[in-house]
C-alpha positions as CSV (number, residue, x, y, z in Angstrom):
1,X,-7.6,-120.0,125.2
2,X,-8.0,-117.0,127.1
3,X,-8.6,-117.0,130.9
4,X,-12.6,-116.2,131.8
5,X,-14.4,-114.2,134.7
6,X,-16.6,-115.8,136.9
7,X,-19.3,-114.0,134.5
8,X,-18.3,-115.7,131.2
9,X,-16.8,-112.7,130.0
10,X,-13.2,-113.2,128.7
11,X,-10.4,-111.6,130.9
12,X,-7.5,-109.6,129.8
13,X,-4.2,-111.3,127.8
14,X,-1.7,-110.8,129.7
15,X,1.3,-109.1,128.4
16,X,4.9,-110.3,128.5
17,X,7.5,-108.3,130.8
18,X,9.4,-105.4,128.9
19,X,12.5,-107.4,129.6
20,X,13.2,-111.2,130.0
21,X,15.5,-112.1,132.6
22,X,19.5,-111.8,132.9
23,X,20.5,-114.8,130.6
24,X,17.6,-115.9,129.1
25,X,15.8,-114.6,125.6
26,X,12.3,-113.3,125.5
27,X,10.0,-115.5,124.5
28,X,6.9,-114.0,122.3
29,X,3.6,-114.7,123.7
30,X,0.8,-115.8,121.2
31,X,-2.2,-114.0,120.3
32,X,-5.5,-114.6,122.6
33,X,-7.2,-116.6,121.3
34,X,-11.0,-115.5,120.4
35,X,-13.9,-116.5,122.8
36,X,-15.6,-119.6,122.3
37,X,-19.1,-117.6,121.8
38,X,-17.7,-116.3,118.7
39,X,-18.4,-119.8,117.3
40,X,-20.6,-120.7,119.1
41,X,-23.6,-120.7,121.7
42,X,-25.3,-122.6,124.5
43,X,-29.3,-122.1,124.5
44,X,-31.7,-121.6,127.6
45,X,-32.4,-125.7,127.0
46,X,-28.8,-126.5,127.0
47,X,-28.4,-127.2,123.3
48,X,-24.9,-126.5,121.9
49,X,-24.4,-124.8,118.4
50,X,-21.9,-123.7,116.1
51,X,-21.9,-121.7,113.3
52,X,-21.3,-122.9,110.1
53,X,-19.5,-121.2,107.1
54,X,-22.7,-120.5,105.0
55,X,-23.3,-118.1,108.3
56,X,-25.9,-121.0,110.1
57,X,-25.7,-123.0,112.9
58,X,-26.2,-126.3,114.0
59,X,-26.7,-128.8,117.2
60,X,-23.4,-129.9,118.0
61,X,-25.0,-131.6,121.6
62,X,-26.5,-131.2,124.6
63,X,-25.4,-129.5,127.8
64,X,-26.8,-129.7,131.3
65,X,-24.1,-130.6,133.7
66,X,-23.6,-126.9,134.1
67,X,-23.8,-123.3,133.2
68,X,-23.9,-122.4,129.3
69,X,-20.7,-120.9,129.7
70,X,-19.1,-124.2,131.1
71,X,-21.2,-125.9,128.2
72,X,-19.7,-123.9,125.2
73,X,-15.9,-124.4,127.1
74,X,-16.2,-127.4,127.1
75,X,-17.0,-128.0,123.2
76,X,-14.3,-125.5,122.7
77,X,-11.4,-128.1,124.7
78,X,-13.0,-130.5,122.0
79,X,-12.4,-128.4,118.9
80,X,-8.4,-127.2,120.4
81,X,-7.8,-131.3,120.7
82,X,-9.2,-131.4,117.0
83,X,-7.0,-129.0,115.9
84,X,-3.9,-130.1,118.3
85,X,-4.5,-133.5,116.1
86,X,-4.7,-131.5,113.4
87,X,-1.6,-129.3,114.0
88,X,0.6,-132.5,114.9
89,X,-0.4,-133.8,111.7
90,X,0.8,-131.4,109.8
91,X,4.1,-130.7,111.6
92,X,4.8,-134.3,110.9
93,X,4.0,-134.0,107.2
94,X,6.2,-130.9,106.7
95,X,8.9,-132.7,108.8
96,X,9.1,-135.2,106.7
97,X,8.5,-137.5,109.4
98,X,5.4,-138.2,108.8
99,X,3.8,-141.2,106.2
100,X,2.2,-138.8,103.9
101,X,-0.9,-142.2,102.9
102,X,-1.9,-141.6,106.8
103,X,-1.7,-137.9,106.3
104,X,-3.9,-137.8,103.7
105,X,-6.3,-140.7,105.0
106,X,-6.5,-138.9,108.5
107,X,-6.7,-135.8,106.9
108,X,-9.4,-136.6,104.9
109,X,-11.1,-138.4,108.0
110,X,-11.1,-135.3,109.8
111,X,-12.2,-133.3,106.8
112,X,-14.9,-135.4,106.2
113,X,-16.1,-135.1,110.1
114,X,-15.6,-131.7,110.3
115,X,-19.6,-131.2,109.0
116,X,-21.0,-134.2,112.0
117,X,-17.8,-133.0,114.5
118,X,-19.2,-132.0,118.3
119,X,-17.0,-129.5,118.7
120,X,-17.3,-125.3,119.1
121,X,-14.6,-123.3,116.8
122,X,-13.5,-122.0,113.6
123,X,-14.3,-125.0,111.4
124,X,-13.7,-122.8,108.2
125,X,-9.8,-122.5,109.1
126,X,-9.5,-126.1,110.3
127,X,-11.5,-126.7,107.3
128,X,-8.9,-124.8,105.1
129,X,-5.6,-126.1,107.1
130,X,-7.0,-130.0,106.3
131,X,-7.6,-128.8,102.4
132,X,-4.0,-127.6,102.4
133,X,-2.3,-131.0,104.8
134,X,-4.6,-133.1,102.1
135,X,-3.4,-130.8,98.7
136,X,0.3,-131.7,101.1
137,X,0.0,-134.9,101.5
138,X,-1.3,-135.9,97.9
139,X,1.6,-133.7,96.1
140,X,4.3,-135.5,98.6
141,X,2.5,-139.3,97.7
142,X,2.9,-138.4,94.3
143,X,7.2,-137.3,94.8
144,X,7.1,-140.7,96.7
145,X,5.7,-142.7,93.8
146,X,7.6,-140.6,91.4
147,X,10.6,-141.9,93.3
148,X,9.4,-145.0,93.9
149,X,8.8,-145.7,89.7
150,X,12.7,-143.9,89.6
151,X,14.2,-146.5,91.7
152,X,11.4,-149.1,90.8
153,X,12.9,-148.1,86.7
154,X,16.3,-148.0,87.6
155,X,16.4,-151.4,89.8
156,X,14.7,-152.9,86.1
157,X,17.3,-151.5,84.3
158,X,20.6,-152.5,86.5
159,X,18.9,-156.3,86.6
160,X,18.9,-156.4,82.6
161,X,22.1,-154.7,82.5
162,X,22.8,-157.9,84.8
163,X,21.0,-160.7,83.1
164,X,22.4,-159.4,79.6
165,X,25.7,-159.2,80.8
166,X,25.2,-163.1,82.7
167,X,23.9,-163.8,79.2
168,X,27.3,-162.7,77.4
169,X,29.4,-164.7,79.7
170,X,27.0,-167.6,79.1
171,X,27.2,-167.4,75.6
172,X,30.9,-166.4,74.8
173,X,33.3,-166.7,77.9
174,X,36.1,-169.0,77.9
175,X,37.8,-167.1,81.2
176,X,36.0,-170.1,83.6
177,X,37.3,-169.3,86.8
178,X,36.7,-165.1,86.2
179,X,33.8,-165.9,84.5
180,X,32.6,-168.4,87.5
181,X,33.8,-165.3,90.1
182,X,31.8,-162.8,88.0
183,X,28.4,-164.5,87.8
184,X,28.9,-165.0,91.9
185,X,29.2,-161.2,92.3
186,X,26.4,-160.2,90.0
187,X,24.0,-163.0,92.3
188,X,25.3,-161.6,95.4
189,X,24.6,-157.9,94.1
190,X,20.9,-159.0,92.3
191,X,19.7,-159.9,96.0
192,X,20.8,-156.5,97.0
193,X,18.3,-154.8,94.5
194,X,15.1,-153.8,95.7
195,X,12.1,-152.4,94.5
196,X,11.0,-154.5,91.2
197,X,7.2,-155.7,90.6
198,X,7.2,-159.1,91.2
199,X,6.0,-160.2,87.7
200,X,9.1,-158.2,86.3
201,X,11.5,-159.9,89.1
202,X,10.6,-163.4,88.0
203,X,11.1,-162.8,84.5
204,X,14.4,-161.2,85.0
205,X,15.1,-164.0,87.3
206,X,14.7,-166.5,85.0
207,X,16.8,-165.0,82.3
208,X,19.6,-164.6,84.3
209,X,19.5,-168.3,86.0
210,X,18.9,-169.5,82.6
211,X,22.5,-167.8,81.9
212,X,24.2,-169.3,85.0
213,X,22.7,-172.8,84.0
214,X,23.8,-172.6,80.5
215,X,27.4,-171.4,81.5
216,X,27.7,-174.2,84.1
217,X,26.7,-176.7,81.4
218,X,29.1,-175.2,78.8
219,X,31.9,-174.8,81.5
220,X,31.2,-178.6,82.8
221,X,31.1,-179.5,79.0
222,X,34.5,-178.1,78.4
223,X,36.5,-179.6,81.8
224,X,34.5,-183.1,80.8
225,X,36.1,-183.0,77.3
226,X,39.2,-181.5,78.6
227,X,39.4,-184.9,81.4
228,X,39.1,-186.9,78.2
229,X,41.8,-185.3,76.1
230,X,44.5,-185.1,79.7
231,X,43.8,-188.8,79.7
232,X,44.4,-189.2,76.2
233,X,47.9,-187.5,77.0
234,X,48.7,-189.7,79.6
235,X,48.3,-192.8,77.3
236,X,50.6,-190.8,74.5
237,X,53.2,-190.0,77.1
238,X,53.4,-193.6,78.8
239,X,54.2,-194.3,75.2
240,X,57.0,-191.5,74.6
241,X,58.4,-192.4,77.9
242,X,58.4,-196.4,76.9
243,X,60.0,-195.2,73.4
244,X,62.6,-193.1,75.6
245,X,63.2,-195.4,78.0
246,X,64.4,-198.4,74.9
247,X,67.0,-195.7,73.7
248,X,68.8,-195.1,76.7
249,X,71.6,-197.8,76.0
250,X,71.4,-196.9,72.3
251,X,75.2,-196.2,70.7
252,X,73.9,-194.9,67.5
253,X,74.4,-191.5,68.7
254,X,73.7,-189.1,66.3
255,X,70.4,-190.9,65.2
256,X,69.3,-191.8,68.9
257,X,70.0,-187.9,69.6
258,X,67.7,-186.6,66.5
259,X,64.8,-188.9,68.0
260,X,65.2,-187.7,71.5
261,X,64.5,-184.2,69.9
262,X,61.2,-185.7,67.9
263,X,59.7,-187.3,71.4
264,X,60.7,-183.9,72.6
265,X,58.2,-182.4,70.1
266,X,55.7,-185.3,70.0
267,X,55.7,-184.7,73.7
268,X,54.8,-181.3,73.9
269,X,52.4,-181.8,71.2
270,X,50.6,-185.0,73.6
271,X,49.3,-181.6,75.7
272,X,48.5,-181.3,79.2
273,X,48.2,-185.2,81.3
274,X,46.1,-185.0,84.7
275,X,47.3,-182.4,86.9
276,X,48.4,-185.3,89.3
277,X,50.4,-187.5,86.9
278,X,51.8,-185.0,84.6
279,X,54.8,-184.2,86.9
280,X,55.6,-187.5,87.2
281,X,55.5,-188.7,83.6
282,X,57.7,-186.2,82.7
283,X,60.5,-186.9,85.1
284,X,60.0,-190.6,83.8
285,X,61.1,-188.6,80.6
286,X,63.4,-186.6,81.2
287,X,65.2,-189.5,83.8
288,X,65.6,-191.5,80.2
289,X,66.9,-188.7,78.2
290,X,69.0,-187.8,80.7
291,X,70.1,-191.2,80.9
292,X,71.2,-191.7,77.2
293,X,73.0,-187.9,76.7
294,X,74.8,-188.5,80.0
295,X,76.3,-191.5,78.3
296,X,77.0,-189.8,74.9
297,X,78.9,-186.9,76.7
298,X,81.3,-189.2,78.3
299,X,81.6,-191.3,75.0
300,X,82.2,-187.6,73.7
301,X,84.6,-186.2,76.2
302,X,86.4,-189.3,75.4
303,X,86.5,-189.4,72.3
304,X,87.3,-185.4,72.4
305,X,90.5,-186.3,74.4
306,X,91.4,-188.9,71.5
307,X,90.5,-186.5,69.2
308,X,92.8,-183.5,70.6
309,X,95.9,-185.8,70.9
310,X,95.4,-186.4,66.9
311,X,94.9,-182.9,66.2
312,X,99.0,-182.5,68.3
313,X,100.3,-185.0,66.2
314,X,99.2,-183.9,62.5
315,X,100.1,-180.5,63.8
316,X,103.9,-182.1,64.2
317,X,103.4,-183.8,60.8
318,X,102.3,-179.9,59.3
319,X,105.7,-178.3,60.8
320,X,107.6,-180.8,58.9
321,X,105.8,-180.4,55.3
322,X,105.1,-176.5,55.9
323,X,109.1,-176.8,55.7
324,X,109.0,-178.9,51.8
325,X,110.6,-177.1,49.2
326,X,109.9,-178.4,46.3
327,X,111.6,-175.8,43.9
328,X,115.2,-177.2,45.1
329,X,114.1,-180.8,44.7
330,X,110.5,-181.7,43.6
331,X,111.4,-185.5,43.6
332,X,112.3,-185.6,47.0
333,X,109.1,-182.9,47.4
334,X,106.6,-185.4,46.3
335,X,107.9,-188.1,48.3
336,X,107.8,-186.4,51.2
337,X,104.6,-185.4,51.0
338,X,103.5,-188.6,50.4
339,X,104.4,-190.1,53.8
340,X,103.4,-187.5,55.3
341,X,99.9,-187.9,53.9
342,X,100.1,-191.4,54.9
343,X,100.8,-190.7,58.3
344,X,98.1,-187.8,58.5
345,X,95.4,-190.6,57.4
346,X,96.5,-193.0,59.6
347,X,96.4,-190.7,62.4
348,X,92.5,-190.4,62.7
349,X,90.0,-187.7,63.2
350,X,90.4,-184.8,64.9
351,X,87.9,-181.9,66.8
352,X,85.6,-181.0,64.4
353,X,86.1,-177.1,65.1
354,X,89.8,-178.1,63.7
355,X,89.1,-180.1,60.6
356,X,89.1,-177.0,58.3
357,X,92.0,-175.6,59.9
358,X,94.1,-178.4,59.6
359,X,93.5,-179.7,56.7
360,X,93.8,-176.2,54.9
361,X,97.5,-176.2,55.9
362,X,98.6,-179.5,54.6
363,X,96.2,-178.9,51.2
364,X,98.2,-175.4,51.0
365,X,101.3,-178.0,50.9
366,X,100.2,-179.6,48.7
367,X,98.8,-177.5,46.1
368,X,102.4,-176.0,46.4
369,X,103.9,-179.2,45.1
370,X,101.5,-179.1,42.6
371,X,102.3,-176.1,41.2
372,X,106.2,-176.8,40.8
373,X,105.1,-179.7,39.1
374,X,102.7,-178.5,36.7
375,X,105.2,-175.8,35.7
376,X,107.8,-178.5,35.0
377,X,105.7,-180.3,32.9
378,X,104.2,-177.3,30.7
379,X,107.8,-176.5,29.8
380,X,108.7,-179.9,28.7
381,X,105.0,-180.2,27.2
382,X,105.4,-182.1,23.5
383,X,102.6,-180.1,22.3
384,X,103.1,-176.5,23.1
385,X,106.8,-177.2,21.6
386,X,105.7,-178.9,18.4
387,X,103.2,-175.6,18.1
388,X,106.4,-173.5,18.3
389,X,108.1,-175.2,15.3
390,X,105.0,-175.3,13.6
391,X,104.5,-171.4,13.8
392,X,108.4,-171.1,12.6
393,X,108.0,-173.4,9.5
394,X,104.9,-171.0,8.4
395,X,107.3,-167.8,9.0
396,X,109.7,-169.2,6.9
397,X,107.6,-170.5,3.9
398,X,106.1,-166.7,3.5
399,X,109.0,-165.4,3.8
400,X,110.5,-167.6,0.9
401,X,107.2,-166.6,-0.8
402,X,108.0,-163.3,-0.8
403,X,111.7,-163.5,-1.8
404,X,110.5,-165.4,-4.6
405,X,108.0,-162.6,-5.6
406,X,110.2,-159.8,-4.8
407,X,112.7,-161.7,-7.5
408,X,109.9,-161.8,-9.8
409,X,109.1,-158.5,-9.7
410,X,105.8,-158.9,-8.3
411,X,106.3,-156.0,-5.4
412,X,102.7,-156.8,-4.2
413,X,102.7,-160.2,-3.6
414,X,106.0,-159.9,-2.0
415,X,104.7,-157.4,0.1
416,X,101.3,-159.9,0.8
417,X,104.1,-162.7,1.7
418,X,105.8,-160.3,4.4
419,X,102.7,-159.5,5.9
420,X,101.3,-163.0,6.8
421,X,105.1,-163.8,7.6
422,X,105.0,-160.9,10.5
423,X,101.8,-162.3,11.7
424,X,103.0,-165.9,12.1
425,X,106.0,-164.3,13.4
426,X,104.4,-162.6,16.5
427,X,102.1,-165.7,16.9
428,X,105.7,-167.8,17.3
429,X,106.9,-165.4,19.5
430,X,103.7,-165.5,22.1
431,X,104.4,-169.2,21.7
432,X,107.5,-169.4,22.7
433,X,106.7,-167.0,25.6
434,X,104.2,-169.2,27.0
435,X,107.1,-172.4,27.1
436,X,109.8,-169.9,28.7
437,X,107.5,-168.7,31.4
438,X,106.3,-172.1,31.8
């Protein structure tokens, strides 16, 4: 407000210096402000009145503690902490830092008052600058609950998205432990979600604890049933292992061997035993198999050792009848060959890997034998010889047939006679083939 004369007229603004000083900026001096009586007036009585914005007046109070001019002042220090409160009001509502429901509740206060207020000034502007911090106020509480119903509609939506997805694992997981670690994260992020009616909350609530309550039942379900079947496979494997345990000083070998390999199986197919007894079962197990094949692969090597030396000597035995000829003498052939078959079966088994070898090189003697043999005998064989003769006696009766006819005369039966006479002739021939290559 602008300074006064001792007569209650208002004194000159005073002006800012042309320059500011050496380092500092000039700072712009506000307008003076109007005088007080232009609002306002202080009667002969004292009475105090300000005009109104239809272009009245009315009694704002009584002053008497001084001269009028000192009166209508004072009323006017009323109005400037009106409009400081006013002013400060509405900085913090443009700010941002101020709770636009008190702005508009003290706004509308001072709106409201502004008809009954004591005060000298220009009510019309405060009037106006409340309409606008009220219009302010109401536009920035409806951005707020505009925001709020966003995150209010989005903290809905993310807890569904939750409880449907608690749901799912309820319903379908298998994954216990991830599943277990999962609902735990979704709790611990639920309780970080703000913002939902409480009606709402409570419903979403009890979907999704109705989830984790129906997956703990299913999971405990599952581990109770899974106890029972681990305990069922510790009762099959004592019995394996007591099965095992009987073979260990069996000697039938290859039959022992082939049921080791069915426990085997029958094992693996017992399952899973307690976690706490299942390594131990097995080394039962394995201690007995172990056992029994650590006994057949000494009997083995053994026996491989016996079985080598035999394979030496029917190789000696080979070198002697690889060296029969039976061509020269197949008398003495035969009877070689049969001591020396003698000996090979007297001898015993040898390595399996050498059993085809072996015994291909004294059959390959043998068949050799054979062969000399069989082609002695086919040339001596009664039968092909009596064909021979048989095949000459038919040559020689058509070829008396057909001297007879040619003496006759009879040129076409003698010719007839030579021609079954050539054929029997070539048949005697091939016969006679056969013997000589025999």
């Amino acid at each position: 407000m602008a300074d006064e004369t001792e007569t209650g007229t208002p004194a000159p603004s005073k002006m800012p210096p042309a320059h500011a000083p050496a380092g500092q900026e000039a700072r712009p001096v506000p307008p003076a402000e109007p005088h007080p009586s232009r609002w306002g007036r202080v009667d002969a009585e004292g009475n105090v009145y300000v005009r109104t914005a239809d272009g009245g007046e009315r009694t704002v109070g009584v002053w008497q503690a001084g001269s009028p001019e000192e009166g209508l002042l004072h009323y006017a220090r009323r109005f400037d902490d009106l409009r400081t409160e006013v002013e400060l009001l509405e900085t913090r509502l443009s700010s941002g830092a101020g709770d636009p429901k008190h702005a508009l509740t003290t706004a509308t206060q001072l709106r409201d008052g502004l008809a009954e207020a004591a005060v000298v000034g220009d009510l019309a502007a405060l009037a106006a600058r409340l309409d606008q911090i009220v219009a302010h106020a109401e536009s920035a509480l409806a951005s707020a609950r505009a925001e709020r119903e966003e995150a209010r509609a989005a903290a809905i939506a993310r807890k569904q998205a939750l409880a449907e997805e608690a749901e799912r694992i309820a319903a379908e997981s298998t994954q216990w432990k991830a599943a277990g670690d999962r609902l735990r994260t979704i709790l611990e992020e639920w309780k970080t979600i703000k913002g939902v009616d409480r009606k709402t909350d409570d419903d979403l609530w009890k979907r999704f604890s109705k989830a984790r309550e129906a997956f703990n039942r299913r999971r405990g379900s599952h581990f109770a049933e899974l106890d029972k079947q681990r305990a069922a496979a510790k009762s099959r494997k004592e019995e394996l292992i007591a099965e095992a345990e009987q073979l260990v000083d069996s000697d039938e070998w290859g039959a022992t061997a082939g049921r080791y390999k069915e426990l085997m199986a029958e094992w693996k197919a017992a399952g899973r035993a307690p976690k706490e007894t299942d390594d131990a079962l097995w080394q039962r197990f394995r201690t007995a198999q172990d056992k029994f094949f650590a006994r057949r692969s000494a009997v083995f090597s053994e026996r491989d050792a016996e079985f080598a030396g035999n394979a030496a000597r029917k190789e000696e035995l080979l070198a002697e009848a690889e060296k029969i000829d039976p061509a020269a003498n197949l008398d003495a052939a035969k009877a070689q060959l049969r001591r020396i078959q003698e000996q090979w079966d007297e001898i015993g088994k040898v390595p399996r890997e050498r059993i085809r070898e072996l015994d291909g090189r004294l059959k390959a003697v043998a068949d050799r034998v054979r062969e000399v043999e069989d082609s002695r005998w086919r040339r001596t064989d009664p039968e092909a010889q009596a064909r021979v003769a048989q095949f000459r006696e038919r040559v020689q009766q058509f070829e008396t047939q057909a001297a007879k006819a040619r003496a006759a005369g009879d040129e076409r039966r003698a010719k007839q006679a030579d021609e079954q006479a050539a054929q029997w002739r070539e048949w005697m021939q091939a016969a006679e083939r056969a013997v000589a290559e025999r």
